[in-house]
C-alpha positions as CSV (number, residue, x, y, z in Angstrom):
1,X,-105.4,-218.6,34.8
2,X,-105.0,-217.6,30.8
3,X,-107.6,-218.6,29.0
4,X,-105.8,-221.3,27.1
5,X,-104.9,-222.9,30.4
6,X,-109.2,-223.5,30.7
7,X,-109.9,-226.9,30.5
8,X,-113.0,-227.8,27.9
9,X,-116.5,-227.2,29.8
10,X,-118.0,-230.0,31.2
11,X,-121.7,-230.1,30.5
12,X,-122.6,-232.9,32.7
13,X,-121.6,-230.9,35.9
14,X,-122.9,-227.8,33.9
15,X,-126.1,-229.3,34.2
16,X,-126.0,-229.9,37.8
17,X,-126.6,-225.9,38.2
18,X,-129.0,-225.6,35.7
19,X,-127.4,-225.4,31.8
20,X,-130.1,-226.1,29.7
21,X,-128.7,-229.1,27.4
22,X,-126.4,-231.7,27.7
23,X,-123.6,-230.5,25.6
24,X,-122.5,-227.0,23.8
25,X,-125.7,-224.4,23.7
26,X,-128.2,-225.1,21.5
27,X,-129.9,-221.4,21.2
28,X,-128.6,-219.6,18.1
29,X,-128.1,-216.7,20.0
30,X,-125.8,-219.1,22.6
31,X,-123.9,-220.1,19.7
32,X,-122.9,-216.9,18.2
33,X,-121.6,-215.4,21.5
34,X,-119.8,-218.8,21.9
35,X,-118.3,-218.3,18.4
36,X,-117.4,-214.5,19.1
37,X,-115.6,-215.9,22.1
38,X,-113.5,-218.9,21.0
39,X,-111.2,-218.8,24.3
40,X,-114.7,-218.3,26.5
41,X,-116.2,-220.6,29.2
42,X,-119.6,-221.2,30.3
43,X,-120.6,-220.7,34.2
44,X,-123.0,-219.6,36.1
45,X,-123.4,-215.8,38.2
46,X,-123.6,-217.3,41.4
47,X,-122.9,-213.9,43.5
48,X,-122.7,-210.5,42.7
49,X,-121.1,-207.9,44.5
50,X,-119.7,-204.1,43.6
51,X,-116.3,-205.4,42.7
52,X,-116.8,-208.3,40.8
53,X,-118.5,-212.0,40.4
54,X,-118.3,-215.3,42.0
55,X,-118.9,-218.0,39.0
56,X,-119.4,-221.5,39.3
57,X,-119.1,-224.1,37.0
58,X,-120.0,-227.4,38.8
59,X,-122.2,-227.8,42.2
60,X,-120.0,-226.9,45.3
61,X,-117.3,-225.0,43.2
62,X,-116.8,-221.2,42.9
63,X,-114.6,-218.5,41.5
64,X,-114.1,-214.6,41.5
65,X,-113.8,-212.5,38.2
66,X,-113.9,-209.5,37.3
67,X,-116.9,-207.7,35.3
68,X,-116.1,-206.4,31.9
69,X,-114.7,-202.5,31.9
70,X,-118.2,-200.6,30.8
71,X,-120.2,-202.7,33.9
72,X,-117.9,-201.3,36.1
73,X,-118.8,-197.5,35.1
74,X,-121.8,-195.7,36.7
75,X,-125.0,-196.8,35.3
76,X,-126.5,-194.5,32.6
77,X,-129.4,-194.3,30.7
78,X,-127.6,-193.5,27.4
79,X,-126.8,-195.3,23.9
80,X,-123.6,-196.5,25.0
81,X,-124.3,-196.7,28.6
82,X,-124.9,-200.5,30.4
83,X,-128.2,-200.1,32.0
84,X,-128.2,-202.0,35.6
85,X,-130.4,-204.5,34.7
86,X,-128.3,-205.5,31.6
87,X,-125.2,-206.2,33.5
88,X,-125.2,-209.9,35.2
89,X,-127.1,-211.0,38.0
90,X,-127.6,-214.1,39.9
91,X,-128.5,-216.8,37.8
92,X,-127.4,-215.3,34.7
93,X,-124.9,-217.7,32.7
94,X,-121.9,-216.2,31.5
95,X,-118.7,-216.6,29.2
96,X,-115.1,-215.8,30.6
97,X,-111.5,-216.3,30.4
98,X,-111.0,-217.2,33.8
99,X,-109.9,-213.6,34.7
100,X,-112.9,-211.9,33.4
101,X,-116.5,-211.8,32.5
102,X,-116.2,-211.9,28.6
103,X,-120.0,-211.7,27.6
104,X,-123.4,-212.4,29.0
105,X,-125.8,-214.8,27.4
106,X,-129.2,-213.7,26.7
107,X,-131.6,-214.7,29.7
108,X,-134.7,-216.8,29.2
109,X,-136.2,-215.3,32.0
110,X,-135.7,-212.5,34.8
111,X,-137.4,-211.2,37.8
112,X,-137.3,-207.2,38.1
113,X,-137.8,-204.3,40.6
114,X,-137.5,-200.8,39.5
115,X,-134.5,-199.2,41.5
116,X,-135.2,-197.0,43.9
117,X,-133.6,-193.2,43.1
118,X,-134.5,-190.3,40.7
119,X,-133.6,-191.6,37.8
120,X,-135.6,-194.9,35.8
121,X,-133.1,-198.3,36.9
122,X,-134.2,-201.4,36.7
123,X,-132.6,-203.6,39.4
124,X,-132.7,-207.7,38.3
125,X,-133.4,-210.0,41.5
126,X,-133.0,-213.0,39.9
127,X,-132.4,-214.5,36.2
128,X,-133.1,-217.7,34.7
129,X,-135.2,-219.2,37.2
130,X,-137.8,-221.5,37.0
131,X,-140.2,-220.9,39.9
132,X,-140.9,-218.0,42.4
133,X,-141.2,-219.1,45.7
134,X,-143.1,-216.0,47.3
135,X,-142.1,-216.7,51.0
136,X,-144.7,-215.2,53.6
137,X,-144.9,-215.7,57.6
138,X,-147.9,-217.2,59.2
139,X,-147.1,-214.1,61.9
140,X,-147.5,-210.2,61.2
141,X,-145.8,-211.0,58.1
142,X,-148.7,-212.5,56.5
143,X,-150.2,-209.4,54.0
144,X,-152.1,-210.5,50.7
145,X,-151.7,-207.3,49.2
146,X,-147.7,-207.7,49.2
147,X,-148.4,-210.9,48.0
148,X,-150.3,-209.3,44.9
149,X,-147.5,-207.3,44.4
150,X,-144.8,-210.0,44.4
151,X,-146.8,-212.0,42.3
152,X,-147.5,-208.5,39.6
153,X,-143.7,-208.7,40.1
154,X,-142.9,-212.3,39.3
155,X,-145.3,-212.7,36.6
156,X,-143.6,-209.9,34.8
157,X,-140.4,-211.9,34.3
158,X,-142.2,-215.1,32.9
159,X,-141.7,-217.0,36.2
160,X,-143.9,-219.4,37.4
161,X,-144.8,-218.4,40.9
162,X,-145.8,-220.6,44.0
163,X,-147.0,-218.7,47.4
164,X,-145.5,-220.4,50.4
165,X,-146.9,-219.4,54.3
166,X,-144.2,-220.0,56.7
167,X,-144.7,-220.7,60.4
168,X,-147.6,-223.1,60.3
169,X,-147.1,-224.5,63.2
170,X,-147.0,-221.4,65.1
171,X,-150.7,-220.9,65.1
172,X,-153.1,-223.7,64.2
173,X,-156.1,-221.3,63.3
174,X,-153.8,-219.4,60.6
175,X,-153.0,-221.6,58.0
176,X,-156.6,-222.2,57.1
177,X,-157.3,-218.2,57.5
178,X,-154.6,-217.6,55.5
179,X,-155.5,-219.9,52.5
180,X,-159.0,-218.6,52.6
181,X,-157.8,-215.3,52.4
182,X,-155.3,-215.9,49.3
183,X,-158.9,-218.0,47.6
184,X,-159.5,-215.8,45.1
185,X,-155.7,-216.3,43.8
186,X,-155.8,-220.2,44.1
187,X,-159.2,-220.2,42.1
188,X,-156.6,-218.6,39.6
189,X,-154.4,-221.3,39.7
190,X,-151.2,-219.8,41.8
191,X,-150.3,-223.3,44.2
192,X,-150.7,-221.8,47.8
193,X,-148.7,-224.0,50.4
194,X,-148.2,-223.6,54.1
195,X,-145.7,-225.4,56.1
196,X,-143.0,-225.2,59.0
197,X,-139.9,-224.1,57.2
198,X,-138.1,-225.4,60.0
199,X,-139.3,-229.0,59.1
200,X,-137.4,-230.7,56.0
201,X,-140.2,-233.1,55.6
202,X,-142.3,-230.4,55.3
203,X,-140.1,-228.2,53.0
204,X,-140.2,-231.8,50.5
205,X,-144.1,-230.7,49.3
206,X,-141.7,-227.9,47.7
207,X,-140.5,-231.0,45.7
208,X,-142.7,-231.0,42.3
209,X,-141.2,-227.8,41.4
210,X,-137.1,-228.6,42.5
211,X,-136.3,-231.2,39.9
212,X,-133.0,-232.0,38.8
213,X,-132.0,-229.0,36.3
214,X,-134.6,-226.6,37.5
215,X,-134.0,-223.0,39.0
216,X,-136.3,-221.5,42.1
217,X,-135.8,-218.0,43.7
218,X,-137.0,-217.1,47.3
219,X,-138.3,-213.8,47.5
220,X,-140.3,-212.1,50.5
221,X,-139.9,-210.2,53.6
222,X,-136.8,-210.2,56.3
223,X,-137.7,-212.6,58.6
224,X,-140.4,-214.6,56.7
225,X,-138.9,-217.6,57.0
226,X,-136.1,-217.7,53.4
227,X,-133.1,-218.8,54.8
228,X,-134.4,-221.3,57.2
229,X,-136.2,-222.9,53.8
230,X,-133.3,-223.3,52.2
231,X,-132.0,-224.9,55.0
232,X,-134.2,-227.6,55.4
233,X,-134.5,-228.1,51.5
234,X,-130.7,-228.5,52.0
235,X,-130.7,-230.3,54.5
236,X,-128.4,-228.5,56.6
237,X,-127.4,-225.4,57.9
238,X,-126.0,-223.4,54.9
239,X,-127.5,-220.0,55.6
240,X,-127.8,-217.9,58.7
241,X,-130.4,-217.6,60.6
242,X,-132.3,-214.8,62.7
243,X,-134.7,-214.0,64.7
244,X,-138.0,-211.7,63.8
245,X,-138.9,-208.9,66.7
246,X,-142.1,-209.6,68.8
247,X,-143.8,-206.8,68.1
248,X,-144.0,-206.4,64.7
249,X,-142.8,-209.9,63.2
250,X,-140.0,-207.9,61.2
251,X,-136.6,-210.0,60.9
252,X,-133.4,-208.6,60.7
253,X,-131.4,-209.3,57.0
254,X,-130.0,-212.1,58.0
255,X,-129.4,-212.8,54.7
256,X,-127.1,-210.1,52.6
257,X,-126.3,-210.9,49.4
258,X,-128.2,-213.2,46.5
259,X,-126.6,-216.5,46.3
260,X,-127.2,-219.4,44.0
261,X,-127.4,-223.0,46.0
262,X,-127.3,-226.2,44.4
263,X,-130.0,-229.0,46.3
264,X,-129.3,-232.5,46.8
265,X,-132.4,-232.7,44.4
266,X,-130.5,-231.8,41.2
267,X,-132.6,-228.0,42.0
268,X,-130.5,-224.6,42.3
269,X,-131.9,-222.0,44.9
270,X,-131.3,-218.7,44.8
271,X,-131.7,-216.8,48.4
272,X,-132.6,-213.5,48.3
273,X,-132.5,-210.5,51.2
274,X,-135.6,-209.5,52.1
275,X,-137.0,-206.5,50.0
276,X,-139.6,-203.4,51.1
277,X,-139.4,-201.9,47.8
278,X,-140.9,-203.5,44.8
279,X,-141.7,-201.2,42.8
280,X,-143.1,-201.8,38.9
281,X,-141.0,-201.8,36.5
282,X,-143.8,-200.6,33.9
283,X,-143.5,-203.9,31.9
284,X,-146.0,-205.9,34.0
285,X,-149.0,-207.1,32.9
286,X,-151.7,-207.1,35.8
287,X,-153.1,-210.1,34.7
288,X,-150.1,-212.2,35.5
289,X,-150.1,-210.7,39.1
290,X,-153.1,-212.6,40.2
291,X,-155.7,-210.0,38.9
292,X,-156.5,-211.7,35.7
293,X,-160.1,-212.2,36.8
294,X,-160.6,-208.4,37.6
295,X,-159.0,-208.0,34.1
296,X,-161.8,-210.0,32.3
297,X,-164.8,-208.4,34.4
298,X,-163.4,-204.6,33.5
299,X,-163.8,-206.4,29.3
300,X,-167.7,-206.0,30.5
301,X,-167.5,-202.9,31.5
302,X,-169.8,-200.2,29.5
303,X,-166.8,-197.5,28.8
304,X,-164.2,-198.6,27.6
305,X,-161.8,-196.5,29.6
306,X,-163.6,-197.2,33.2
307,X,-162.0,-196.3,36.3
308,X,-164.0,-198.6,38.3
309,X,-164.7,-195.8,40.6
310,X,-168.3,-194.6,39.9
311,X,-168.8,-194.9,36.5
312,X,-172.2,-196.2,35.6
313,X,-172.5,-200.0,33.9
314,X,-168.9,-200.8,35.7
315,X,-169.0,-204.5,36.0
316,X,-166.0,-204.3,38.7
317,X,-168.1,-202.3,40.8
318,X,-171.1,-204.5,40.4
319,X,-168.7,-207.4,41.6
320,X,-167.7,-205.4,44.7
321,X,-170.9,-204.4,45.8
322,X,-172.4,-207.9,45.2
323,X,-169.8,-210.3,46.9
324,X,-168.0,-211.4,43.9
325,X,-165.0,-209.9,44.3
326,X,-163.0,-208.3,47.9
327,X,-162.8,-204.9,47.9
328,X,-159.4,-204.6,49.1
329,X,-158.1,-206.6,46.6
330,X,-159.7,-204.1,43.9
331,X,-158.2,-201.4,45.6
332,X,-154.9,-203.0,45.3
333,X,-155.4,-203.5,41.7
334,X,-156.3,-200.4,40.9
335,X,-153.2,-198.8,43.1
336,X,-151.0,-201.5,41.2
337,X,-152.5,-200.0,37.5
338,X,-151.6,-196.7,38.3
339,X,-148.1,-197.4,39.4
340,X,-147.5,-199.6,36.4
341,X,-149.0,-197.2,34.0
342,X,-146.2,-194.4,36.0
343,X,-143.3,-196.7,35.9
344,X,-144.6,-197.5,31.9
345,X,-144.5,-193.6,30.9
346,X,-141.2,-193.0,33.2
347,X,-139.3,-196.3,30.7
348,X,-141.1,-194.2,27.9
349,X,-139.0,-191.5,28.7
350,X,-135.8,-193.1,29.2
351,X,-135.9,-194.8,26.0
352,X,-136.7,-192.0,24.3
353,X,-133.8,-190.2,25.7
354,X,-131.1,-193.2,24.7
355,X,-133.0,-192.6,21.2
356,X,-132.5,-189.0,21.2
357,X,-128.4,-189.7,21.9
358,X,-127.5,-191.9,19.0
């Protein structure tokens, strides 16, 4: 299709998958990509896979394009290099020509991961999303300190995150073990749900946060319970399921690629396979992973540059030792601060290097 064969966009189905207004963009930095691309049309990164993009434009509706020429090179860390996690993902809204991705518009919000090789990469899970739904099974699954992590993780990106215990009806002591576990992160004001994902009426207390327009993204283990939610939320079966191994409660990826899904509520969903890295990126704050309380208490400290180890006056310690605060939760912060401060010094580097190439 040539790009003056494009029909106008329509903003009214636009909306259905999440566009922000009800006609052209709004955002100054919208309108000047939409003015330095006359023949463009908006749509939505629905899928993305190594040879292109589906795109959607409307609920239900999808389309393959290609990604502009410089995505399509190897990812470098250099001046005029496209960085991984400046090329679109899922969720990201995009002009094109009907053939081709013509320009991405700036995101308003994006979950990260740094990518696992030698060299710094950020990897993007999700963009433009609303809500984290940090999926976790009632079952051998269940780990708070992964949870901390997600939530170190989510926060980073400027998402609004929501824990969500699968399998409640598996075992009827675990639900209430599991919420008096994650305490110290509902005292913080993260909403801590568990349900039977398998159970749509169930799935509905997901509601308050799937309104017509808004964007959520499943993230969590294989086999915690993802695709089955977005199932039930949908209302039927969409997604594939599996099931997780006795012995360990470890699922299979049932689910192998990100995909955007458009509710019956007005909501898109984005799926996500299940993920055993997640790494720092080194832009996190540790206060919007759930440890903002730990980060007011080390404020009272009497160094200013406390470890929390041994150091006399440390008001963490003092915490610990007196019943204020769970040790392995400190731990876990204090393993968290030192792989943020890494990954921090490690994007240091890297941009010092594109500097250096200019």
């Amino acid at each position: 299709m040539r790009a003056m064969d494009l029909p106008a966009p329509d903003y009214t189905a636009l909306q259905r998958i999440g566009w922000p207004w009800a006609g052209p963009p709004e955002d100054p930095a919208w309108q000047a990509l939409f003015e330095r691309h006359p023949e463009g049309r908006p749509a939505r990164v629905s899928e993305q896979h190594r040879t292109g993009y589906v795109l959607a434009d409307a609920p239900d509706t999808g389309f393959r394009v290609e990604s502009p020429p410089e995505w399509q090179r190897r990812p470098v860390f250099t001046a005029d290099g496209v960085p991984l996690h400046e090329r679109a993902a899922v969720g990201d809204w995009v002009l094109h020509d009907g053939r081709r991705i013509l320009a991405m518009l700036p995101r308003r919000t994006a979950i990260k991961r740094a990518a696992a090789g030698e060299h710094y990469q950020q990897q993007v899970i999700a963009a433009n999303v609303d809500t984290a739904f940090v999926v976790c099974g009632l079952d051998a699954d269940f780990n708070p300190r992964r949870i901390e992590r997600y939530l170190l993780l989510v926060g980073g990106g400027g998402v609004q995150p929501v824990v969500v215990l699968t399998k409640a009806d598996l075992n009827g002591e675990a639900p209430g073990l599991a919420l008096e576990a994650l305490e110290d992160l509902r005292a913080l004001g993260v909403p801590v749900l568990a349900l039977n994902a398998k159970d749509p009426q169930a799935a509905a207390a997901l509601s308050p946060w799937l309104a017509p327009g808004c964007t959520a993204v499943l993230v969590g283990s294989s086999g915690a319970g993802k695709s089955t939610l977005t199932n039930s939320l949908l209302g039927r079966e969409r997604m594939k399921t599996g099931e997780v191994r006795a012995s360990d409660s470890r699922g299979r990826h049932t689910t192998t690629h990100r995909a955007l899904v458009p509710l019956p509520s007005g909501a898109c969903l984005v799926d996500t396979p299940g993920m055993r890295e997640l790494k720092p990126t080194g832009e996190e704050e540790l206060a919007d992973g759930g440890f903002g309380d730990i980060e007011e208490l080390a404020t009272q400290c009497r160094f200013n540059d406390c470890a929390h180890h041994s150091e006399p006056g440390c008001a963490v310690r003092a915490a610990v030792e007196d019943g204020r605060l769970d040790p392995g939760r400190v731990a876990n912060y204090l393993k968290l601060r030192e792989e943020v401060a890494g990954a921090a010094e490690r994007l240091a580097q890297r941009l010092a290097q594109k500097a250096d190439t200019r």
